[in-house]
N, C-alpha and C positions, 0 to 999 in steps of 0.2 A: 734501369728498365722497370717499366711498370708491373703492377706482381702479377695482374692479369696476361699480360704478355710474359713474364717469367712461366707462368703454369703452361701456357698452351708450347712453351720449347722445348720444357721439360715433359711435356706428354705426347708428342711428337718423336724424342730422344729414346723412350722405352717402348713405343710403339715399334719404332723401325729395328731397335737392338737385336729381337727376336727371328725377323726376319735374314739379316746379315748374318747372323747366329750360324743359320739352316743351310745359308745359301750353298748352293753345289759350287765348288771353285770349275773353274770355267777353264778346261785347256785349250792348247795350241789346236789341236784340232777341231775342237768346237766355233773358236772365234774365226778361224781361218779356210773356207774351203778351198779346199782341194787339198791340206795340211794332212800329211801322215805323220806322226810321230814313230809308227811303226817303220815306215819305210826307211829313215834315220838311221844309216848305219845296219840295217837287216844285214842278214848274209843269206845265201839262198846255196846250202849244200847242197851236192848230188854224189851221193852212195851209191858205189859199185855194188850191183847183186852178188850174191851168193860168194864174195871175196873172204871173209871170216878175219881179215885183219882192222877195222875198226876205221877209225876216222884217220890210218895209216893211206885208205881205198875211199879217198872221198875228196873232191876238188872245192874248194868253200869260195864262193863269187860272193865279192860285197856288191852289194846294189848301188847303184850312182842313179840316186834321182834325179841331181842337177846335169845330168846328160837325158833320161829318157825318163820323166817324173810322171805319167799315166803310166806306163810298162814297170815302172822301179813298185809304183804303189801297187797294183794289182797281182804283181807277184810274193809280194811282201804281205796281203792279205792270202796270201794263198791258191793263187789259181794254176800253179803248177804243182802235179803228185810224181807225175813218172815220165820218163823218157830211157833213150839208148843213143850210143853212140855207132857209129857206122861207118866215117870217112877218118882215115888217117894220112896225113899227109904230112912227111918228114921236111926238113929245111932245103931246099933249093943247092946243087954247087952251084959256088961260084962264076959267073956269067952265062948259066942257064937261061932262056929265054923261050917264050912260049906263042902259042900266034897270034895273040894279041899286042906281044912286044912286052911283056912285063915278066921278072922273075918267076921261074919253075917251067913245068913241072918236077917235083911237089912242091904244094903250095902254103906249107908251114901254117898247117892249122889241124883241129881235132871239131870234126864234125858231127852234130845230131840233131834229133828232134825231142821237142819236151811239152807234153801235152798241155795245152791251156796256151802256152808262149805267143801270144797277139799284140802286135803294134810296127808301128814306122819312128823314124827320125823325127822327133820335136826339135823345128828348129835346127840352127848348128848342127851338126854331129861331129865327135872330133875323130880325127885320120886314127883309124885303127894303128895300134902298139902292141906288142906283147905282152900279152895273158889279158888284154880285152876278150869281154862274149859280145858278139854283135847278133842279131837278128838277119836271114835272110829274108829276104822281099819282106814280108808280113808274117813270116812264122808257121807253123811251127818248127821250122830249121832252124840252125843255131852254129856257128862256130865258137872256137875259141882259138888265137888267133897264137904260133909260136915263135913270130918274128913282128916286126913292125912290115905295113902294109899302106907305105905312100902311096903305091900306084894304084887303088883302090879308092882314092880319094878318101870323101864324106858320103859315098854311097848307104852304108849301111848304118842303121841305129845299133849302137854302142849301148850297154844297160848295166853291164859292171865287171868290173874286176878282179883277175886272182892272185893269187901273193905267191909268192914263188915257192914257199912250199907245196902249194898245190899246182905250181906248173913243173914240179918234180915227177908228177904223178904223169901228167900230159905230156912231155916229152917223154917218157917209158912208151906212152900209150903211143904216138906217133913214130919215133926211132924203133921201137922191137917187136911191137906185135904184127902178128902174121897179116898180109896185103895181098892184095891182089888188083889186077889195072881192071879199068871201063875206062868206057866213053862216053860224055854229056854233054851229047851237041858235039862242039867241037873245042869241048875239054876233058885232056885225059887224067884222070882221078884214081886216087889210089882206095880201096876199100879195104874194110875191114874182113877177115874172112868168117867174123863172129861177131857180129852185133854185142855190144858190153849193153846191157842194162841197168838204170839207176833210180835209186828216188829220191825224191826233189821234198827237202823242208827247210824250214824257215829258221834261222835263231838270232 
C-alpha cells in the first residue's frame, strides 16, 4: 500500500475510534418503535387497602403484551394508580343456565374498575381462562375471570395473567365475602356489599 494511502487509513482509524468510544449503546427500545422493554414481563400488583397483611393481600397480574401490547405497555409505564373491587361472583352449579343460554348465574369472576385502564382487543384475543384480567368494553371495568369462559367467545381484550397464588386470594374474595343480588339489564349480579379498594404498581 502506498505510504500516502497508509497515512490517510491510519488517520481515519483514530478519528472515528473516539467517536465509537462515546457512542451511547443503542437499546431495544430505541431501535424499535413501539418496543417496551419495560412491558417484558412487568407485573402490575393491586394491594388491598387498609389489609395490614402485606403482599399476603395483593393479586400480582403479569402483563401479556403479545395479547394486548398498546394496553400491556401503557400500564407497564404507569397509567394505572388505584381502583376497587365491586362485583363478586362465585362458580356456577353444575347445569345452571342463564337467559342467554350460557353458564350461571354466578358468573365465576371478581369484578372492578382501575383508573387509567383504556383499550380494546388488538387483533385476536384469546377465549378467556382462568385467572385471566380482561377489559370490559373499553375500561375502566375489569374482571378477572375464576373458571374458563368459552361461551364468551374473543369478546373481550385479555391484558394478563394471575398465578394461582393470587387466584387464592380471588376465590376468598368471590366464595366468602358478603353479596348481595342486582339487576343489569337483564343480568342478575352478585355485588359486593363493600367496595375492596387497591392500588395498582408496577414491578
Amino acid at each position: 500500500m502506498p505510504r500516502a494511502r497508509r497515512a490517510l487509513v491510519v488517520a481515519l482509524v483514530v478519528a472515528l475510534c473516539p467517536r465509537a468510544s462515546s457512542a451511547r449503546a443503542i437499546s431495544r427500545e430505541d431501535a424499535f418503535v413501539g418496543y417496551s422493554e419495560r412491558a417484558r414481563g412487568a407485573t402490575l400488583r393491586l394491594t388491598l387497602d387498609g389489609d395490614g397483611a402485606g403482599d399476603a393481600r395483593a393479586i400480582a397480574l403479569r402483563l401479556r403484551e403479545d395479547w394486548a401490547p398498546t394496553l400491556a405497555r401503557e400500564l407497564a409505564g404507569g397509567a394505572a394508580r388505584r381502583g376497587s373491587f365491586y362485583r363478586a361472583e362465585a362458580t356456577p352449579e353444575a347445569g345452571a343456565r342463564d337467559g342467554y343460554g350460557g353458564p350461571g348465574p354466578p358468573y365465576a369472576l371478581l369484578q372492578g374498575a382501575l383508573e387509567g385502564l383504556r383499550g380494546r382487543a388488538e387483533g385476536e384475543a384469546p377465549i378467556v381462562a382462568r385467572g385471566y384480567a380482561c377489559v370490559i368494553g373499553s375500561g375502566p371495568d375489569f374482571f378477572i375471570a375464576t373458571r374458563g369462559h368459552a361461551e364468551w367467545g374473543r369478546a373481550h381484550a385479555c391484558f394478563a395473567e394471575a398465578d394461582e397464588t393470587s387466584m387464592a386470594l380471588v376465590d376468598e374474595i368471590t366464595e366468602t365475602y358478603a353479596v348481595h343480588p342486582e339487576t343489569w339489564g337483564r343480568t342478575n349480579v352478585t355485588v359486593l356489599n363493600e367496595r375492596l379498594p387497591f392500588s395498582a404498581s408496577i414491578e
